[in-house]
C-alpha positions as CSV (number, residue, x, y, z in Angstrom):
1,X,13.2,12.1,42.5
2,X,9.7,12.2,43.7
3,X,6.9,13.3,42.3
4,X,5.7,15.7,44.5
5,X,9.5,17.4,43.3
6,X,8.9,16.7,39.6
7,X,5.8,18.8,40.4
8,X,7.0,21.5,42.3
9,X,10.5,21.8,39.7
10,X,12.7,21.7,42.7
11,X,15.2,19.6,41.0
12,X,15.7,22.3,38.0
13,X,15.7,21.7,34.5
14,X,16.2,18.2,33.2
15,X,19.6,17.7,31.6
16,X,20.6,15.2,28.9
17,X,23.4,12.3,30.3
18,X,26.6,13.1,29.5
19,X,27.3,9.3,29.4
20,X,24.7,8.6,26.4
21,X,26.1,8.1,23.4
22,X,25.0,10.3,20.6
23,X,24.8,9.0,17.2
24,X,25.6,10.7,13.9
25,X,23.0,11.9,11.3
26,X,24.7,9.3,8.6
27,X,24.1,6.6,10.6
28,X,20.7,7.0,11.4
29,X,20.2,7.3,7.3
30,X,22.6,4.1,6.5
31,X,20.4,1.9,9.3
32,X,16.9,3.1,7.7
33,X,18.3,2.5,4.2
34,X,19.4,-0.4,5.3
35,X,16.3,-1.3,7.0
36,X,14.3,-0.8,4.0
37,X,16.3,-2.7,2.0
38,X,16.1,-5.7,4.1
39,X,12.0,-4.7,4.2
40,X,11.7,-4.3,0.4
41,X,13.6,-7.6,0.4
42,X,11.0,-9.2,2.4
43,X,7.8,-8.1,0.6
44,X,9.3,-9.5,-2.8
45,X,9.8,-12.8,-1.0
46,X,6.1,-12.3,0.6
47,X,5.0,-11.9,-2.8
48,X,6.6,-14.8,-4.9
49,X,5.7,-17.1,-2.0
50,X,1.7,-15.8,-1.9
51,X,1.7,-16.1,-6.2
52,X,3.4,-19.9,-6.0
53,X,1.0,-20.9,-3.5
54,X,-2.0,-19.5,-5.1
55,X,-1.1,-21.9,-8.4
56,X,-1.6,-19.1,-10.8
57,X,1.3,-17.9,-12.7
58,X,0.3,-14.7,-15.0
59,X,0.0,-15.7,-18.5
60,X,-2.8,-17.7,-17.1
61,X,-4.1,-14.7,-15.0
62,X,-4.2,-12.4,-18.1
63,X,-5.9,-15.4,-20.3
64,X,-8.7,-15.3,-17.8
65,X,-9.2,-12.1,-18.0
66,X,-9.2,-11.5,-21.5
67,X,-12.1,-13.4,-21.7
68,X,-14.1,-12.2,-19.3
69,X,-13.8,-8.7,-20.9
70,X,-14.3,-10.6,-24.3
71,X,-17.7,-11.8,-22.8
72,X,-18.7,-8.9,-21.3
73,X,-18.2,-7.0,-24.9
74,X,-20.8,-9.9,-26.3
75,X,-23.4,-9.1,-23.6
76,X,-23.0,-5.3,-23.9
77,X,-23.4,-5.6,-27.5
78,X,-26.8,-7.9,-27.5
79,X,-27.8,-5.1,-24.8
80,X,-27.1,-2.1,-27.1
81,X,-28.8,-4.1,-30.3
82,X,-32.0,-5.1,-28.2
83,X,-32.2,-1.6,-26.3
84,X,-34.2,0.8,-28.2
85,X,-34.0,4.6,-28.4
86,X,-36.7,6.3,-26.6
87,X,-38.9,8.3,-29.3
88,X,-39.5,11.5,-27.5
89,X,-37.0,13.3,-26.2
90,X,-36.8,16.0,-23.6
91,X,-33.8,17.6,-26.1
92,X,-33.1,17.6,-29.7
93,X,-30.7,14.8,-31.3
């Protein structure tokens, strides 16, 4: 086929193969659910990898960030003792 035929639809309609091979809707779902097995496989691995090369396992994680919240509490609390209400008011208390 040319194109000048593809243009001009001389050749008629395009018609599947009748050599391809057709596959069935239950093996198109077992291959993606195996597919995202083997994927979700892959991102825990990823994962694990990433956290033992980082050198931070979690109780040490969630350590450090109890205390930053614990110091942030201290500084919002020396803010909110030296912070002052403003006298007037636009409203009433």
């Amino acid at each position: 086929m040319d194109k000048a035929a593809m243009r001009t639809n001389e050749v008629g309609p395009v018609k599947p193969s009748k050599k391809a091979k057709t596959s069935s809707v239950e093996d198109a779902q077992a291959s993606l659910k195996e597919m995202d097995e083997k994927k979700a496989v892959k991102k825990s691995a990823k994962l694990k990898a990433k956290a033992v090369a980082s050198g931070v396992n979690e109780v040490d994680r969630v350590a450090s960030l109890e205390a930053k919240i614990e110091a942030l509490t201290a500084c919002l609390a020396v803010h909110m003792e030296t912070t002052a209400l403003p006298t007037e008011v636009p409203f009433e208390l």
